[in-house]
N, C-alpha and C positions, 0 to 999 in steps of 0.2 A: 353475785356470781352464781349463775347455773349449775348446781352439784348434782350428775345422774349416781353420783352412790354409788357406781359398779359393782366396788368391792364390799358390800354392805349385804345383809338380808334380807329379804324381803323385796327389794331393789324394782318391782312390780307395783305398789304400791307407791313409788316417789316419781313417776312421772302421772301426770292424768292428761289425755286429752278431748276437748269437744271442739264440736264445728257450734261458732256461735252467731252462725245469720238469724236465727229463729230467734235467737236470747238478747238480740240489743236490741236496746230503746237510744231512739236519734240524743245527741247530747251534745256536749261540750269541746273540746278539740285537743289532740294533740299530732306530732307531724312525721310525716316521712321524707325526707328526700328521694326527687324523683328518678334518679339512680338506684338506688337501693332496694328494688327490687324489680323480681323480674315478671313485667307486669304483661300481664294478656292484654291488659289497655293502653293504647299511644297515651303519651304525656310527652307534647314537646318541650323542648330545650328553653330554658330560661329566657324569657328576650334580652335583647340588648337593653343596658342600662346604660346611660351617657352620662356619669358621674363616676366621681374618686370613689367613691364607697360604697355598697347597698348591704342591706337584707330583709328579707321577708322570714316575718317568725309568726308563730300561730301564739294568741294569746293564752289558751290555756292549759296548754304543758309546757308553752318554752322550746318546744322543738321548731328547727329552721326547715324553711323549703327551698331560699334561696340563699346567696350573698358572696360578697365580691369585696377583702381587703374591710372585713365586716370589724378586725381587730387591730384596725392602723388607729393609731393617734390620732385626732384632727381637734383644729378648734371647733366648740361647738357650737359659737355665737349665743344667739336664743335661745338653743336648745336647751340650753344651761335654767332656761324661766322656766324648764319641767321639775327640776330638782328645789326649784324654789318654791315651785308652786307644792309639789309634793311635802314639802318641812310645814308649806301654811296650812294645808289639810290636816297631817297630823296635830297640829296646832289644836285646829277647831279640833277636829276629832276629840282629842285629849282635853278640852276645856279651857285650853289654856289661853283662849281668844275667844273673841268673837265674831261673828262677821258686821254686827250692832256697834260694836268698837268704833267710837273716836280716835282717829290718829293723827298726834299735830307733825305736820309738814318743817322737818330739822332743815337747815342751808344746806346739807348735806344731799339732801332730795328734790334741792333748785335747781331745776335745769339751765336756768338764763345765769349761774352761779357758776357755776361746773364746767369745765372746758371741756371733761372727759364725756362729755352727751352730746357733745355739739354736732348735729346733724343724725343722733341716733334715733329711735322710737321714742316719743317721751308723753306722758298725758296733762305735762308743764305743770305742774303743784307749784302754791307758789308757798313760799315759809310762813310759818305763824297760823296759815291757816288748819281747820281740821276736815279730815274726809273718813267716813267711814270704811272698816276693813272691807267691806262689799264692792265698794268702788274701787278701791285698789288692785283688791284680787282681780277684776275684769279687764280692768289696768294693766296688770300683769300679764293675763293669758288671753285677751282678745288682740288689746293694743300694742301690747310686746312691749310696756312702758318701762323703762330702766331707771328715771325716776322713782315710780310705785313700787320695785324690787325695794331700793333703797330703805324708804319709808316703813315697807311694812318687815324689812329686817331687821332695823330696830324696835319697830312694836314687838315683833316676838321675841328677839334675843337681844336689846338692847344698842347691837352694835354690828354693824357689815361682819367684821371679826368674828366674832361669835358665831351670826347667822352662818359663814362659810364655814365653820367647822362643824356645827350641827348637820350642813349639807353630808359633808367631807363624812362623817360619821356615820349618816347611810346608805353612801358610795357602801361602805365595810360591810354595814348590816346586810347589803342587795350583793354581795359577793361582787363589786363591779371591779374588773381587773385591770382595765384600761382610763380610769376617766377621776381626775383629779379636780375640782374648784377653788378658783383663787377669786371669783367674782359673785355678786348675790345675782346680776346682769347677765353675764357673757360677754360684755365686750372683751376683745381680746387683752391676754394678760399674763405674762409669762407662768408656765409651770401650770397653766391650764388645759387640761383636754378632754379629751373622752372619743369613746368610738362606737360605730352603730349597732351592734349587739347590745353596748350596753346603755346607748340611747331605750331601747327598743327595750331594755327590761326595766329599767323608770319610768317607761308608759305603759309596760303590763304593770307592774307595780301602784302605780295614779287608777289605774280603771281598776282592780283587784284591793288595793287599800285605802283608797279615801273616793267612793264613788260619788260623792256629794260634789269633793272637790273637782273631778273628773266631768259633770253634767256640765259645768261655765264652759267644756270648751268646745260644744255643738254651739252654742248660742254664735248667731251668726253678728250682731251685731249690738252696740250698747251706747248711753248715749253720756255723758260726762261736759258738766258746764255748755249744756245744750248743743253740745260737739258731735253730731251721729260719727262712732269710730267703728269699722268694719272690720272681722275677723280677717286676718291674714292669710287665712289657710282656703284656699280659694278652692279645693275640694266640696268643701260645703257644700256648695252649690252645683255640684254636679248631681245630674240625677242617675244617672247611668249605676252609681256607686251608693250605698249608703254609710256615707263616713260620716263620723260624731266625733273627732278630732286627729292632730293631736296640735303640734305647734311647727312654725316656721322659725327660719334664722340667717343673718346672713350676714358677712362682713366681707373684708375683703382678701382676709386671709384665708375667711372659711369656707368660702363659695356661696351656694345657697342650699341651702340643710332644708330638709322637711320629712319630720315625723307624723306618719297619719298612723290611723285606726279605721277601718268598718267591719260591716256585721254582713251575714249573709245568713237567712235562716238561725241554725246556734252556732253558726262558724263565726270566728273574730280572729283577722289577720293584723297586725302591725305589722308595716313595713317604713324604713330608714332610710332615705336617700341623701348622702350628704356628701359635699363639695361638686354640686349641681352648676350647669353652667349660667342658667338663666332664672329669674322670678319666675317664669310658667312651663320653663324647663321640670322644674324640681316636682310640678302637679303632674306632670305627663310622664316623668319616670315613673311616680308613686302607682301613677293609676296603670299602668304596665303591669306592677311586679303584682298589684290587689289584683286584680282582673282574671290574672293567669294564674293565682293560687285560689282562689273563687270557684275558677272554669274548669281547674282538672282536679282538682279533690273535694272530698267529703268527709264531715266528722263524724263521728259515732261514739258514743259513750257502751262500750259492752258490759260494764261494770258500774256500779253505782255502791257506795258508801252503804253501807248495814245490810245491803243484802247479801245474803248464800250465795258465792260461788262452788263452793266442795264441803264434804264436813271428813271429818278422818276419825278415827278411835283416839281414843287417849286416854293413857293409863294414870291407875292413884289420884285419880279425880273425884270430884261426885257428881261424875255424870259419865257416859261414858261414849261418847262423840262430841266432837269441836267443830260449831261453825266457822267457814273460812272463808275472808272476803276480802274487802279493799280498805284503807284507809283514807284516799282521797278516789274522787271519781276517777276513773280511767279515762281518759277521753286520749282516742285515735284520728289521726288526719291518715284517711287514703284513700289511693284512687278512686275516683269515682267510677260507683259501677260494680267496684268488689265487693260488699258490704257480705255478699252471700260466700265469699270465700274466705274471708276472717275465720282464723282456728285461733282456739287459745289451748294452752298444756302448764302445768304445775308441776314446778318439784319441790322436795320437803327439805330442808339444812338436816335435818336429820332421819334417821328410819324410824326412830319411838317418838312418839309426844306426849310428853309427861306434864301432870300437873304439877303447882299450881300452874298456871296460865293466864297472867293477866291482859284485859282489853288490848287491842294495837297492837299487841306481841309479835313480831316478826317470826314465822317458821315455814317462810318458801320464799317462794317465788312464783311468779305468773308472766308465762312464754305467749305473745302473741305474735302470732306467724298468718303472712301471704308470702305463697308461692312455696313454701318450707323451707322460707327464710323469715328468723325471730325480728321483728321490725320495731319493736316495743318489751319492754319489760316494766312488772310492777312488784314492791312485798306484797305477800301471800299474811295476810295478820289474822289474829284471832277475833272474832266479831263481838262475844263474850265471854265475861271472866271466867275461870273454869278453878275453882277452889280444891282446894286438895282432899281428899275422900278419908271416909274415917279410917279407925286401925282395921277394924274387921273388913271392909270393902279394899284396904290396899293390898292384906295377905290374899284376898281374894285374886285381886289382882296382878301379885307377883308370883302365884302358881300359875295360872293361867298365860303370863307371857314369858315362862317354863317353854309350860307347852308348844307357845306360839312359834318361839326361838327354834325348839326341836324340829316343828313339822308345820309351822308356816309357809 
């Protein structure tokens, strides 16, 4: 929360502001809705999306540019093989697998067994035999294999069961509000769902926490029991775009779902399009919603992690100024074109800043404003620790802010 301190002293001191087109370095992203301010530059109007649901989010703050019904329920189909895929990353991640891993093929992961596959994605495993985790995984995230979910649920948790509550667990951990799993698959399944927001923050999550797991899903194509099987997501192949994933889905309750990802320069947009009408329907909404968050914005990082934004005094220290900066990169999505009318201003939680003061320490805030309207906000933290000053330097300096009190 913004506190100007009116009633405080010193009250001159707790706002600062600069103009910072000179002070950024190109970076990272994060977003504005194209409403939200009032731009000297045209930004048209969202296009038409021909689906139940969208949205377009910038991957690295999490801020939306677009979306439509972004927090309805729907089945997620495949989409569901991102949160599977994401438990088998942390897996490797954590050691607790390998992609070297043998895994014997239970009846459970028979396709020609199972009536519930019957006519789904499958990459047919047949029981008793073994395949390694590397095959499956591709299994999973090229060929959308519901089979290989299977398979490689029980290699890491033993049992579907288990693997869905692992999923289920962090649904919690990624704050997801909307999106429950009753399946390691997706096939449809009562008291299953999720929604496009929070699709879209399990594939910034996949490319942010297990980038290893995240690179299988540019791979365009793989070849399994000398079967060439072709990625799904038929973006790939566009060159217009540079998209590196994410996944497709579709049943018939769900419509046809497709989560993508690309890059432009250091910009990275995900966008969600789900209950799509048609298989190439779903690539032409996607490429719509990229296209036009591409074409009218730009990211900026004006902040960058350990460097000096401000320094301030501070009392009963042993030192007697506090550098003041970011804890994570600041990264801005806007219009493009303004980059020389970015302001940013600081205020302080409080008028003294007193020692000790450790690393990260929150004691502001930082106002980024176009147009003289705040469009972003960051904590204002201490960049290093500031230890408390001996006894003779504190009497020093509680005369001293005596005085300052008086006739500051």
């Amino acid at each position: 929360m913004k506190q100007t301190l009116s009633t405080k002293p010193f009250r001159h001191t707790l706002l600062k502001s600069l103009t910072l087109g000179a002070f950024i370095a190109l970076g990272t992203t994060s977003v504005v809705k194209a409403d939200d301010v009032n731009l000297t530059t045209i930004i048209p109007a969202v296009p038409q999306i021909d689906a139940e649901a969208y949205i377009l989010m910038d991957y690295n703050s999490g801020k939306v540019l677009a979306e439509m019904n972004a927090d309805t329920r729907r089945d997620p189909a495949s989409l569901t093989k991102m949160m599977t895929s994401y438990v088998i990353g942390q897996s490797i991640k954590a050691g607790k697998i390998s992609l070297d891993d043998n895994v014997t093929i239970s009846k459970e992961a028979w396709a020609t067994g199972n009536p519930v596959f019957k006519g789904s994605s499958l990459m047919f495993l047949q029981p008793g035999t073994q395949v390694k985790v590397s095959d499956l995984n591709r299994g999973i995230i090229i060929q959308s294999g519901n089979d290989a979910c299977v398979a490689m649920a029980e290699h890491v948790a033993g049992s579907q069961d288990a693997f869905v509550n692992i999923m289920n667990n962090y649904v919690k951990a990624l704050g997801l509000q909307n999106t429950h799993f009753g399946t390691v698959h997706g096939l449809d399944a009562a008291g299953q769902f999720s929604s496009a927001r929070d699709m879209a923050i399990i594939g910034q999550a996949l490319i942010r926490d297990v980038p290893e797991e995240y690179a299988v899903y540019k791979e365009k194509e793989y070849y399994f029991n000398n079967i060439k099987q072709p990625n799904r997501n038929g973006l790939l192949w566009d060159t217009s775009l540079n998209v590196d994933g994410i996944k497709t889905g579709h049943t018939s309750a769900a419509g046809y779902n497709l989560v993508a990802s690309a890059t432009e320069g250091n910009m990275r947009l995900i966008s969600v399009v789900m209950g799509g009408r048609t298989f190439k329907g779903r690539e032409a909404e996607s490429k719509k919603l990229l296209t036009w968050g591409f074409r009218f914005f730009e990211t900026v990082t004006p902040l960058q992690v350990g460097k000096e934004f401000a320094s301030e005094p501070v009392w009963f220290g042993d030192t007697d100024r506090v550098q003041l900066g970011v804890d994570k990169n600041a990264s801005l999505t806007i219009p493009r074109g303004r980059l020389n009318d970015l302001k940013a201003s600081y205020t302080l939680t409080n008028s003294e800043i007193n020692a000790p003061l450790a690393k990260g320490q929150a004691v502001g805030t930082i106002n980024f404003q176009l147009d003289g309207k705040t469009i972003e906000q960051r904590p204002l933290v201490v960049l290093n620790e500031v230890q408390e000053g001996g006894f003779f330097g504190r009497m020093v300096d509680h005369i001293k802010l005596l005085f300052h009190r008086w006739f500051g």
